[in-house]
C-alpha positions as CSV (number, residue, x, y, z in Angstrom):
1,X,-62.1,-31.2,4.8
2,X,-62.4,-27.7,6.2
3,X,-61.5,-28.5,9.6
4,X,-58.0,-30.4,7.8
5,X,-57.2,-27.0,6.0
6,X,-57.9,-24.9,9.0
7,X,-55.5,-27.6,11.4
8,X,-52.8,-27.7,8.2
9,X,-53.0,-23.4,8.2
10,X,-52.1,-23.3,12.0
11,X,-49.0,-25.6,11.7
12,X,-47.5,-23.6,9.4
13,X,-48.7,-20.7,11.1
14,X,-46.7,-22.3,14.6
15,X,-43.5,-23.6,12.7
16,X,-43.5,-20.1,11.4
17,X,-43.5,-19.0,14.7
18,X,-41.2,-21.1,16.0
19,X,-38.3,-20.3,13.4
20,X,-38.7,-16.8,13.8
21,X,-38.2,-17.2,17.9
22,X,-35.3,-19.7,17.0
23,X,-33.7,-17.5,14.6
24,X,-33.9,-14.5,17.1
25,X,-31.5,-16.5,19.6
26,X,-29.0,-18.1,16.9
27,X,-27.5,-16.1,13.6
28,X,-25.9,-17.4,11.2
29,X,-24.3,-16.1,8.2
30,X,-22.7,-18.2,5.0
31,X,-20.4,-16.7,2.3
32,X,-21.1,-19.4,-0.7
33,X,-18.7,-16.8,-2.8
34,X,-15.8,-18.6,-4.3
35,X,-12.9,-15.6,-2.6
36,X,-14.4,-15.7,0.4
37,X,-15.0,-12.4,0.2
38,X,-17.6,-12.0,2.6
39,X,-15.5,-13.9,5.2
40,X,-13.4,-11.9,7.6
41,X,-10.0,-13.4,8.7
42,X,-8.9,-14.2,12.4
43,X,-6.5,-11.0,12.2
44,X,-9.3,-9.3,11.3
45,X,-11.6,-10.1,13.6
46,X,-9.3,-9.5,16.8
47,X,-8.9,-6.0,16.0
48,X,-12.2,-4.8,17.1
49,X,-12.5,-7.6,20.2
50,X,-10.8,-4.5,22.4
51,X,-13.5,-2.2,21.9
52,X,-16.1,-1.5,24.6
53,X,-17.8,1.8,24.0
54,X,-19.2,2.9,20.4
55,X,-17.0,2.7,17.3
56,X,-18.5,5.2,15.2
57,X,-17.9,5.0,11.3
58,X,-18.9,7.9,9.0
59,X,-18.6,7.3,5.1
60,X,-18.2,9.9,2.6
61,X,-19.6,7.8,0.0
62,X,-23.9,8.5,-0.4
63,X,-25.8,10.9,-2.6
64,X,-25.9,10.1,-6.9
65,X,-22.6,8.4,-7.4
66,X,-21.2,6.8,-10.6
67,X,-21.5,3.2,-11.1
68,X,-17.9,2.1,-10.1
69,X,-18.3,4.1,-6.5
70,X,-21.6,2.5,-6.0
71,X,-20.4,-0.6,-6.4
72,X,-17.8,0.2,-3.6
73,X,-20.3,1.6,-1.5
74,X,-22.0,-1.3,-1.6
75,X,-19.3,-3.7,-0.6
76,X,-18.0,-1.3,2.2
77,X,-21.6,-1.8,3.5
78,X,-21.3,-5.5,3.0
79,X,-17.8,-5.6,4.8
80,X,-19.1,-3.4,7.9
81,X,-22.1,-5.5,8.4
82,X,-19.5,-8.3,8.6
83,X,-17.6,-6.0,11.3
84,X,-21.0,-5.2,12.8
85,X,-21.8,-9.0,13.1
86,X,-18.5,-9.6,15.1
87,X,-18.7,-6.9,17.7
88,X,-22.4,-4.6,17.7
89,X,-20.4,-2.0,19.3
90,X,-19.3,-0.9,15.5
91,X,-22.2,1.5,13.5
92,X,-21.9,3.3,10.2
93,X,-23.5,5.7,8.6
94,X,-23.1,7.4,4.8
95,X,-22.9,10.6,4.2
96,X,-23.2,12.9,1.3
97,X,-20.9,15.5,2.0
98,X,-21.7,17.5,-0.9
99,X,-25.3,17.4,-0.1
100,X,-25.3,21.3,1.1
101,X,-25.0,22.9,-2.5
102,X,-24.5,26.6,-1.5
103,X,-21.7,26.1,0.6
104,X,-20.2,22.8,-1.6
105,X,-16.6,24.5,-2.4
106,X,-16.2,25.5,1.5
107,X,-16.8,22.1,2.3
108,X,-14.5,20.6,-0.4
109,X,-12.0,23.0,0.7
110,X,-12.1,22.1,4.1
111,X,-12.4,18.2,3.7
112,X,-9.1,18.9,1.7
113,X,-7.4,20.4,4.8
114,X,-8.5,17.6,6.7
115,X,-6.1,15.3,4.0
116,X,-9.3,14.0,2.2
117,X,-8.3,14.2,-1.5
118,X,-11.8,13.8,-3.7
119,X,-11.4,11.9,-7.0
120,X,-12.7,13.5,-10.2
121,X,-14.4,11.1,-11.9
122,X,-15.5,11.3,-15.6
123,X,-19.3,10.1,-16.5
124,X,-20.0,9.1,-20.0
125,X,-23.5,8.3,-20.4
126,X,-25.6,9.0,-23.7
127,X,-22.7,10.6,-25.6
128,X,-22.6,13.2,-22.7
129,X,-19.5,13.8,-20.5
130,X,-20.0,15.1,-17.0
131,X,-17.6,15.6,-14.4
132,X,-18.1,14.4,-10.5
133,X,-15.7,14.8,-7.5
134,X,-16.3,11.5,-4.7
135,X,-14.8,11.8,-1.6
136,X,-13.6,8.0,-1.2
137,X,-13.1,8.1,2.4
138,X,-14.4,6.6,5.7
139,X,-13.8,8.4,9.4
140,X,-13.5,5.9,12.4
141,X,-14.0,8.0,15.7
142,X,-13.3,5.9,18.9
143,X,-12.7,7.6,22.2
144,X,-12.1,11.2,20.6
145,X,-9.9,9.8,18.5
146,X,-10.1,10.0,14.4
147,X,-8.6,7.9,11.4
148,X,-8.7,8.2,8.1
149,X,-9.5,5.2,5.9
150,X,-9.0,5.7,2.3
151,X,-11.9,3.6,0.7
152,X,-10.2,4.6,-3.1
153,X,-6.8,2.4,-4.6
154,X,-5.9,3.6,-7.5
155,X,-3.0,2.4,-9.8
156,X,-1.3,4.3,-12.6
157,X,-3.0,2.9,-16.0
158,X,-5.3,1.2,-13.8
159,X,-9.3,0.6,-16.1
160,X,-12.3,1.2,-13.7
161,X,-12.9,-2.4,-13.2
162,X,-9.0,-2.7,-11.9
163,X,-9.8,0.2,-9.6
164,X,-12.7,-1.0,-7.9
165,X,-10.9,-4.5,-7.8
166,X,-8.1,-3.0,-6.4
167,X,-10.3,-1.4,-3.4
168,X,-12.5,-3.7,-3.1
169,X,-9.2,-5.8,-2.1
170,X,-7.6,-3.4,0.6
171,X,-10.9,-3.0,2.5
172,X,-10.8,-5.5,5.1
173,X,-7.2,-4.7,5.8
174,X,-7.8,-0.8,5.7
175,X,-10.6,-0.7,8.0
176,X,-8.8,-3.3,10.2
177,X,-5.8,-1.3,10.4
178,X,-7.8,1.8,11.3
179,X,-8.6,-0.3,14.2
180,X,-5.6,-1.2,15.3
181,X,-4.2,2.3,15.3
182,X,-8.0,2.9,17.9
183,X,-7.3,0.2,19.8
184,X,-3.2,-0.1,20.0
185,X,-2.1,0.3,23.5
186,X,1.5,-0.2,24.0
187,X,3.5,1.6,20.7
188,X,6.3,-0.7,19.4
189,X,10.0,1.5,19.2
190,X,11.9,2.5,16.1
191,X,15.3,4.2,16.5
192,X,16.3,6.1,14.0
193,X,20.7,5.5,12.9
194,X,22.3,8.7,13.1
195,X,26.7,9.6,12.9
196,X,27.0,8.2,9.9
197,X,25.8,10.7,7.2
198,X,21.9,9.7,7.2
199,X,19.3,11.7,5.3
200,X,18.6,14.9,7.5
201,X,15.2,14.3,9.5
202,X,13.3,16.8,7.3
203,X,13.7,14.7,4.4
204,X,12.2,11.6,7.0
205,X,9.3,14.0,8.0
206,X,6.5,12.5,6.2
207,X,7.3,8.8,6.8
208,X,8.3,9.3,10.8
209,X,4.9,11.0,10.9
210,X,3.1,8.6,8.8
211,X,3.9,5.5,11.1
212,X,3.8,7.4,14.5
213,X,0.5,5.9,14.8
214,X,1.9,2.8,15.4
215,X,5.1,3.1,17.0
216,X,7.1,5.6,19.5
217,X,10.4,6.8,17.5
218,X,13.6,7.8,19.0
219,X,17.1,8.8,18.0
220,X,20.2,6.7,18.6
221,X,23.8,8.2,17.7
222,X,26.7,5.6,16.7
223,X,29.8,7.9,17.5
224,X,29.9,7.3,21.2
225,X,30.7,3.6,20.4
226,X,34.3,3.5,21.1
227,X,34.0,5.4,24.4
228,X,31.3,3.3,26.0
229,X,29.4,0.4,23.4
230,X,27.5,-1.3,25.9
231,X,25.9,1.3,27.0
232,X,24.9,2.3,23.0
233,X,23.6,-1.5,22.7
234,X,21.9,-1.4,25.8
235,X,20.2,2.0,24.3
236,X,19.5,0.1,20.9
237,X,18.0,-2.7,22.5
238,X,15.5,-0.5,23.9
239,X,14.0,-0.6,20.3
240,X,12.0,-3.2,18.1
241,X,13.6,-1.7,14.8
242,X,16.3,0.2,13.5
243,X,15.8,2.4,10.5
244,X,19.2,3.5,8.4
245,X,18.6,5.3,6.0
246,X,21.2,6.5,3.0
247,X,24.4,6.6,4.9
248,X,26.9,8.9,3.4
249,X,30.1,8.1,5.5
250,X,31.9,4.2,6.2
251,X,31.0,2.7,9.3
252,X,33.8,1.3,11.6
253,X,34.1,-2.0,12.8
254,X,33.0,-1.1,16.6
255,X,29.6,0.2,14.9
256,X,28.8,-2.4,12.5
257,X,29.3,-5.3,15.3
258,X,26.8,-3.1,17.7
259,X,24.3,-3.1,14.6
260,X,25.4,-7.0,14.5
261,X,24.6,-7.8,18.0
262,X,21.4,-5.5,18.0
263,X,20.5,-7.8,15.2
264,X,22.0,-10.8,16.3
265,X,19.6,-10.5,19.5
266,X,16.2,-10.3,17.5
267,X,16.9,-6.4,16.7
268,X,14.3,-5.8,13.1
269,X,16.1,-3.4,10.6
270,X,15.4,-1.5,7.6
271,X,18.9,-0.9,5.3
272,X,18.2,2.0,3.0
273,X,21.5,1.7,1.4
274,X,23.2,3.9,-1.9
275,X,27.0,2.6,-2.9
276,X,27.2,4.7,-5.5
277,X,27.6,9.0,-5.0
278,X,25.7,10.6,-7.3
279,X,22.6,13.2,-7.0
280,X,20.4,15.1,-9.2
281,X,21.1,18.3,-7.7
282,X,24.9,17.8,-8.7
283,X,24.2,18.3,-12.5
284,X,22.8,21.3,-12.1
285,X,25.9,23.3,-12.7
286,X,27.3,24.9,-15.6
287,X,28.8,21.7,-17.8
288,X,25.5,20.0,-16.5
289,X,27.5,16.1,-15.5
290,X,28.9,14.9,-12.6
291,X,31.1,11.5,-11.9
292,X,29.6,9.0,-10.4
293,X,31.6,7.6,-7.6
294,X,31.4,3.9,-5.6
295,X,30.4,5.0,-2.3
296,X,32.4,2.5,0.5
297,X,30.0,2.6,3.5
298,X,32.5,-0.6,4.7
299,X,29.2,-3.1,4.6
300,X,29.8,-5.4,1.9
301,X,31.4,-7.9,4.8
302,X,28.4,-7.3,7.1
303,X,25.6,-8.3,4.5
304,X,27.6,-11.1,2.7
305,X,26.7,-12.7,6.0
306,X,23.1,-12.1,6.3
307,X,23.2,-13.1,2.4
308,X,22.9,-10.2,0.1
309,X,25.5,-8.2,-1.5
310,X,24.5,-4.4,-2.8
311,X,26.4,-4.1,-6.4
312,X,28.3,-0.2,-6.5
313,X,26.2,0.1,-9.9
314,X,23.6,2.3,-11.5
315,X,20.4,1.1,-12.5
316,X,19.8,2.1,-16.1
317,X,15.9,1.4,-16.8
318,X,14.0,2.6,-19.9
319,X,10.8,1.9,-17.6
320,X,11.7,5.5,-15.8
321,X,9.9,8.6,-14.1
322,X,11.0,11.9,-15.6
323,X,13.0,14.9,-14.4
324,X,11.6,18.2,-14.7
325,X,14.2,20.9,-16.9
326,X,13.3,24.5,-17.5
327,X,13.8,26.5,-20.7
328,X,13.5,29.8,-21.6
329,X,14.5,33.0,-19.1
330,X,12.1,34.3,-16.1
331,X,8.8,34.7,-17.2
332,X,9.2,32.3,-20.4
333,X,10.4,29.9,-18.7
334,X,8.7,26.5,-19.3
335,X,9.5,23.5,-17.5
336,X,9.2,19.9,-19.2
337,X,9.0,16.5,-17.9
338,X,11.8,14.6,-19.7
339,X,12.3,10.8,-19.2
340,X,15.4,10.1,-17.2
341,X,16.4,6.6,-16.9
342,X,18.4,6.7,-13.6
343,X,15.1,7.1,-11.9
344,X,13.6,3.8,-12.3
345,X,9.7,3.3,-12.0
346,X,9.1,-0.2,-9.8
347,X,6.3,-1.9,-10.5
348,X,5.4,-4.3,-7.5
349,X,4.4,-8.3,-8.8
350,X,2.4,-8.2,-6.3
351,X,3.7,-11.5,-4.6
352,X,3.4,-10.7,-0.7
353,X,2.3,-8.7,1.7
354,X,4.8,-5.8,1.4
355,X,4.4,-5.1,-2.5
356,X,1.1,-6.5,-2.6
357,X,-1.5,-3.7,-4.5
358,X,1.1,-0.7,-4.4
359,X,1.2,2.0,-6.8
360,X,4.1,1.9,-8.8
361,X,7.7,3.0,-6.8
362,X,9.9,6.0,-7.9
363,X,13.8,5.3,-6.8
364,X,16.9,7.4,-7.8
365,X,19.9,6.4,-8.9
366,X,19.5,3.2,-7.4
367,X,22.1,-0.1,-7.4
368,X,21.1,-3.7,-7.5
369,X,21.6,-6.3,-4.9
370,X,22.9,-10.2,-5.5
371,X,21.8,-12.7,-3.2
372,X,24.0,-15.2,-1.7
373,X,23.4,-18.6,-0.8
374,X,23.1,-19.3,3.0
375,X,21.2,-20.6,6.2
376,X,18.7,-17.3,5.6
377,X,15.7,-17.3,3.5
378,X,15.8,-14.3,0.6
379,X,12.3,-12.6,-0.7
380,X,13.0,-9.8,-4.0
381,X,10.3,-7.4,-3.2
382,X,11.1,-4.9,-5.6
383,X,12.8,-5.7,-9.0
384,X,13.9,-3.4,-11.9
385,X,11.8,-3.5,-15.4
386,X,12.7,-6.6,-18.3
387,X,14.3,-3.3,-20.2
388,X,16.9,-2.6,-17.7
389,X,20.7,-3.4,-17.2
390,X,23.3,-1.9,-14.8
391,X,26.1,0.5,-15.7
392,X,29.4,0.0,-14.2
393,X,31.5,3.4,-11.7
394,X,33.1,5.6,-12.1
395,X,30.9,7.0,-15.0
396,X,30.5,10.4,-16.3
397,X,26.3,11.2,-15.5
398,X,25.3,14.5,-17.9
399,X,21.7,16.1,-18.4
400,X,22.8,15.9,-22.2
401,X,21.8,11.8,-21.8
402,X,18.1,13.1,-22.2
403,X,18.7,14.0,-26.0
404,X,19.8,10.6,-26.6
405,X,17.5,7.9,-27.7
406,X,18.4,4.4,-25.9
407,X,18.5,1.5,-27.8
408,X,16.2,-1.2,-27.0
409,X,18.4,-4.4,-28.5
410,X,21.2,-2.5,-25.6
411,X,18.5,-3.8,-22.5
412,X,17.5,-7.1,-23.8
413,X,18.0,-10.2,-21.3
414,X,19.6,-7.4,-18.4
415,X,17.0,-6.4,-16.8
416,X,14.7,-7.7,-13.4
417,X,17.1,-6.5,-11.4
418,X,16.7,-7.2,-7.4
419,X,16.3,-3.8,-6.0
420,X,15.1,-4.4,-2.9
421,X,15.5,-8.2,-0.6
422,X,13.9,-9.2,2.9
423,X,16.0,-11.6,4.8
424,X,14.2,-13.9,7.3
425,X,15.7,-16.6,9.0
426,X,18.0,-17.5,12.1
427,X,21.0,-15.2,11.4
428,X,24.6,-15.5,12.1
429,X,26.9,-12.6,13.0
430,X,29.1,-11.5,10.8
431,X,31.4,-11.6,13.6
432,X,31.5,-15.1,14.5
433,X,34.8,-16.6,14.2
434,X,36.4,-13.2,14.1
435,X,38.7,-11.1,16.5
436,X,36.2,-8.8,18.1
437,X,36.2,-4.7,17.9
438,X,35.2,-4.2,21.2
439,X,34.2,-6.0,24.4
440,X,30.4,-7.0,24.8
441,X,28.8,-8.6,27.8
442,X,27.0,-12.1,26.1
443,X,28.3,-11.5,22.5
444,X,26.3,-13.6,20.6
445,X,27.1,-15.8,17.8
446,X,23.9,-16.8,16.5
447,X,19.9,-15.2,17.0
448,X,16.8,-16.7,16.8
449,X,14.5,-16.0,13.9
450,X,14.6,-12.7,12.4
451,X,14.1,-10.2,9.5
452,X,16.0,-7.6,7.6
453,X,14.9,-5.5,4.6
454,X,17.9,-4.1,2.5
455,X,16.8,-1.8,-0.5
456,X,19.4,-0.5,-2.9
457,X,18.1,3.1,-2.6
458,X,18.6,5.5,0.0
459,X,16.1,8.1,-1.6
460,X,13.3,5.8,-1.3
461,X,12.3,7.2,1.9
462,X,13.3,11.1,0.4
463,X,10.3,13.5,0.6
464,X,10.7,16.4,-1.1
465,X,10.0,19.8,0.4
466,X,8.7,23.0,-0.7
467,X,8.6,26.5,1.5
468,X,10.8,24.7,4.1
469,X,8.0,22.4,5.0
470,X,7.8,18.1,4.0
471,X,6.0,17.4,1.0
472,X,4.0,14.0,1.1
473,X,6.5,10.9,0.6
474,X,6.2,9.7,-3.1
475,X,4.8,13.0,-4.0
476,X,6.8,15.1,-7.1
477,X,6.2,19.0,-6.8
478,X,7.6,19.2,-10.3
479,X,4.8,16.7,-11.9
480,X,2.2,16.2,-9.1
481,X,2.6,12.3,-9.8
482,X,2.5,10.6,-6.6
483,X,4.1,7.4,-6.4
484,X,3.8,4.2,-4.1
485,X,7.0,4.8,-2.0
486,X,5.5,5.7,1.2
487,X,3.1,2.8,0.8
488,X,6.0,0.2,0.2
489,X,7.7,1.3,3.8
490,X,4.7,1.5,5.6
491,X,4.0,-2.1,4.8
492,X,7.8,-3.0,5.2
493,X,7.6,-2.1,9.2
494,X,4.4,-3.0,9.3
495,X,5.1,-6.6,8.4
496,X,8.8,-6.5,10.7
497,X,7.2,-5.6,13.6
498,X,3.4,-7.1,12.6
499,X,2.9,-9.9,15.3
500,X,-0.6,-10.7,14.9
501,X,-0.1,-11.2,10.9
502,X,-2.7,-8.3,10.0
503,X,-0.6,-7.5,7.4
504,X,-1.4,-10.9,5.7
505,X,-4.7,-9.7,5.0
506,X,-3.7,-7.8,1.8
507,X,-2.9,-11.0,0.4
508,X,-6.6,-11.8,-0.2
509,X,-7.7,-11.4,-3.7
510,X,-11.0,-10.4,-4.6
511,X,-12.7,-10.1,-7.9
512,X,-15.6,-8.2,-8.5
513,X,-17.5,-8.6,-11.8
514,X,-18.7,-5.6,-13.7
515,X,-21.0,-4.7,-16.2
516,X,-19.4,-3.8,-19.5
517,X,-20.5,-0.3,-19.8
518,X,-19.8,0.0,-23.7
519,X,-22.0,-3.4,-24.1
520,X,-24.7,-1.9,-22.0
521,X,-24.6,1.0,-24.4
522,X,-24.4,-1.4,-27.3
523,X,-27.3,-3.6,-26.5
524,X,-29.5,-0.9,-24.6
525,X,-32.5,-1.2,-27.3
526,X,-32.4,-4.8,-27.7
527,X,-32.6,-5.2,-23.8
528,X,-35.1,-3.0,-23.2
529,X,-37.5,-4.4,-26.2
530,X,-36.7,-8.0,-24.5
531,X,-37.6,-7.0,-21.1
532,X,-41.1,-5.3,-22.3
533,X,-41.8,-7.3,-24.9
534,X,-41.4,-10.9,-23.4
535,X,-43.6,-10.2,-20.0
536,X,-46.1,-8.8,-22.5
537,X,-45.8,-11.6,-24.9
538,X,-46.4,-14.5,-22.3
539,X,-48.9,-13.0,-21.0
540,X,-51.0,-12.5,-24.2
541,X,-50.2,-16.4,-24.9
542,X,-51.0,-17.1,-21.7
543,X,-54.6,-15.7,-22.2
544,X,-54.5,-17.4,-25.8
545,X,-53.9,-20.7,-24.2
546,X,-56.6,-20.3,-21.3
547,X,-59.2,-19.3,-23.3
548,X,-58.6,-22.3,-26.1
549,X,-58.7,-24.7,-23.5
550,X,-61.8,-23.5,-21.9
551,X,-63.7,-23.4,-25.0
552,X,-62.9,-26.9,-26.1
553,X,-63.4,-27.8,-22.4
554,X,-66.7,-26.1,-21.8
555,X,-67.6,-25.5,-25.0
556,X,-68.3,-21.9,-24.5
């Protein structure tokens, strides 16, 4: 009997053994959660297959942190690990950078200079309220090279569980495009449209510089068409994307049918387009109005093509972002945030990659677009609010519109108004069939597949400025609300000019569950009675029961 025990103890002992030595040569990891959460995508995974020295990541998110960030913190980990898996070359480590007490407000100032904005985070626990700053941020150093990852999405009116929903979400596509910008070696081009009255490239600052991680930017000039437009094509071809943004002045025939053939032959653009003339600055004046004026850019032929048509109107939405108006003189002055209901606030619906998990878009006396039934397929990224409509030019716009209280029954049925359409498919010129402006080698009558992104704002892509310098895109001095503008085009040229499909990844949707802290605080005592009580309960039972059964067994 022995000897069998010993023999069964050293077969167990040797198929222990022998797993252990198996498992060392073959890993294996399963994700049995029902979003695949734990599960990295394809797109994902190629990102870090380039790397061959150490990807070091450092994240800001360690020392005593409120529930919501530890719960981050612990699927960042879970999500690196999964990065780790993939390629060993990755390594992370957490840091508290607050950890140094004496010198703490040197280091928040200077991890604020560095463009690493803490969130302030209010703690409630035991009818106490505390305040902690987090630094939701992660640093990925490759070859002397930094990014920033911003570990934090936070949504206006957003509840905690949202927000750690919402990050929790962009993680895998945030680290992964950290690694792309590491790893990228040959930049895709964007030209820049000028002759036509575009926004100024001081009011483009913070976007150009915002995507010059990804792609090399140039200029390219339209008024040398009629002297020499194959050469201007040729020069335009040189580019992956065309950005025009808020032309001022009509095109002529010669430049729209360069644009056209530019397009025509696979040339990606981004329409930033206003028909109607009006701007805020104009009311500032002594009867406080202007007249708002159609705007003839000579387009409407050149997008009826493609599909679209952008309506000379003004969006009128009672979902708005406010204006800032001072009162008083000099020092008395006081300025108030007033509602103003040219300045619609877009809230994405979160249906594709572009507008998936934005913050909420600011646009300015924006127009609505129509879509048109043709060959091309037609995706409305950005829509107006259910309480919206559009008002007809020329109309008399005043600041004295802010004492007047809109009526809701005025709204009803009007609104979800396309603001913004992408247009994919094989595109036809809007020259075909048509005397030509100028001679082009190969004019082409019809492209291969393609995509165009019209939006029915020009200021979308306005930063504001202050001391001569470029404020951040989506950013308003005057309330220090930031809004999801930049965001929205970052996402818009990612995904035109996005040929591995990374940008899919933000289409994955993750739910994290949470504890519900006011039923935790609810059911505290009862909780903690069950947990000592029961052990302690079983146990005396348990002892009951044993000694019962040995006295009626043994008698004793």
């Amino acid at each position: 009997m022995r000897k069998k025990v010993i023999l069964s103890l050293f077969k167990g002992l040797g198929f222990l053994i022998a797993t252990n030595i198996l498992a060392s040569f073959i890993y294996a990891r399963f994700d049995l959660t029902e979003d695949k959460r734990y599960t990295l995508s394809e797109e994902a995974i190629s990102t870090i297959e380039k790397f061959n020295s150490p990807v070091i990541i450092d994240v800001l998110l360690e020392g005593n942190l409120p529930a919501e960030f530890a719960k981050l913190k612990t699927e960042t980990i879970l999500l690196l690990e999964q990065f780790q898996s993939k390629n060993d070359i990755i390594q992370f480590n957490f840091i508290n950078p607050l950890k140094d007490v004496e010198n703490q407000q040197q280091t928040i100032a200077e991890l604020q200079q560095l463009g690493l904005i803490p969130a302030n985070v209010t703690i409630e626990e035991d009818g106490k309220v505390s305040n902690e700053l987090v630094f939701p941020w992660a640093m990925v150093n490759y070859d002397n090279t930094t990014v920033k990852v911003p570990l934090l999405k936070n949504k206006l009116g957003a509840t905690s569980e949202d927000r750690i929903n919402n990050s929790v979400q962009q993680l895998e596509y945030a680290f992964a495009d950290a690694f792309t910008k590491l790893a990228i070696e040959e930049k895709k081009r964007v030209a820049v449209i000028k002759g036509n009255g575009e926004l100024d490239d001081i009011f483009l600052a913070d976007y150009l510089t915002s995507i010059r991680d990804y792609y090399n930017i140039g200029a390219i000039t339209l008024d040398s068409v009629s002297s020499n437009p194959q050469n201007v094509l040729d020069q335009l071809n040189n580019f992956d994307l065309a950005l025009i943004a808020k032309p001022t002045e009509p095109f002529s025939d010669q430049e729209k049918f360069i644009l056209d053939q530019y397009i025509i032959n696979g040339g990606k653009s981004i329409w930033l387009i206003d028909q109607v003339g009006i701007e805020l600055d104009s009311l500032f004046n002594k009867d406080g109005s202007a007249i708002a004026l159609r705007r003839d850019l000579n387009l409407d032929d050149f997008f009826f093509k493609y599909g679209v048509r952008v309506n000379p109107v003004l969006i009128n939405d009672l979902y708005n972002t406010p204006i800032v108006l001072a009162s008083g003189e000099a020092n008395d002055s006081q300025y108030n945030p007033l509602p103003w209901i040219y300045h619609p606030m877009v809230f994405s619906k979160n249906d594709h990659p572009i507008n998936t998990n934005i913050e909420a878009s600011r646009l300015q006396f924006a127009n609505s677009i129509d879509t048109i039934t043709n060959q091309n397929d037609k995706t409305i990224l950005l829509r107006s609010s259910p309480l919206s409509k559009s008002d007809g030019v020329p109309k008399q716009i005043s600041l004295s519109m802010l004492n007047v209280q809109p009526k809701k029954e005025s709204y009803l049925k009007k609104g979800n108004l396309p603001l913004a359409v992408l247009i994919e498919g094989e595109f036809i010129s809007a020259f075909a069939n048509r005397v030509k402006p100028v001679k082009l080698k190969n004019a082409l009558k019809k492209g291969g597949e393609n995509q165009m992104l019209v939006v029915a704002d020009g200021d979308i892509i306005k930063n504001q400025i202050r001391n001569n310098r470029p404020l951040a895109l989506g950013y308003d001095k005057w309330t220090n609300n930031t809004y999801g503008n930049k965001e929205f085009l970052v996402n818009s040229i990612n995904y035109l000019l996005d040929d591995t499909g990374l940008i899919n990844i933000r289409n994955k949707k993750v739910t994290i569950p949470l504890l519900d802290i006011q039923k935790i605080k609810n059911q505290k005592s009862k909780w903690q009675l069950i947990n000592i009580g029961v052990p302690v309960t079983i146990t005396l039972l348990l002892g009951l029961m044993f000694n019962f059964f040995r006295k009626k067994k043994f008698g004793l």
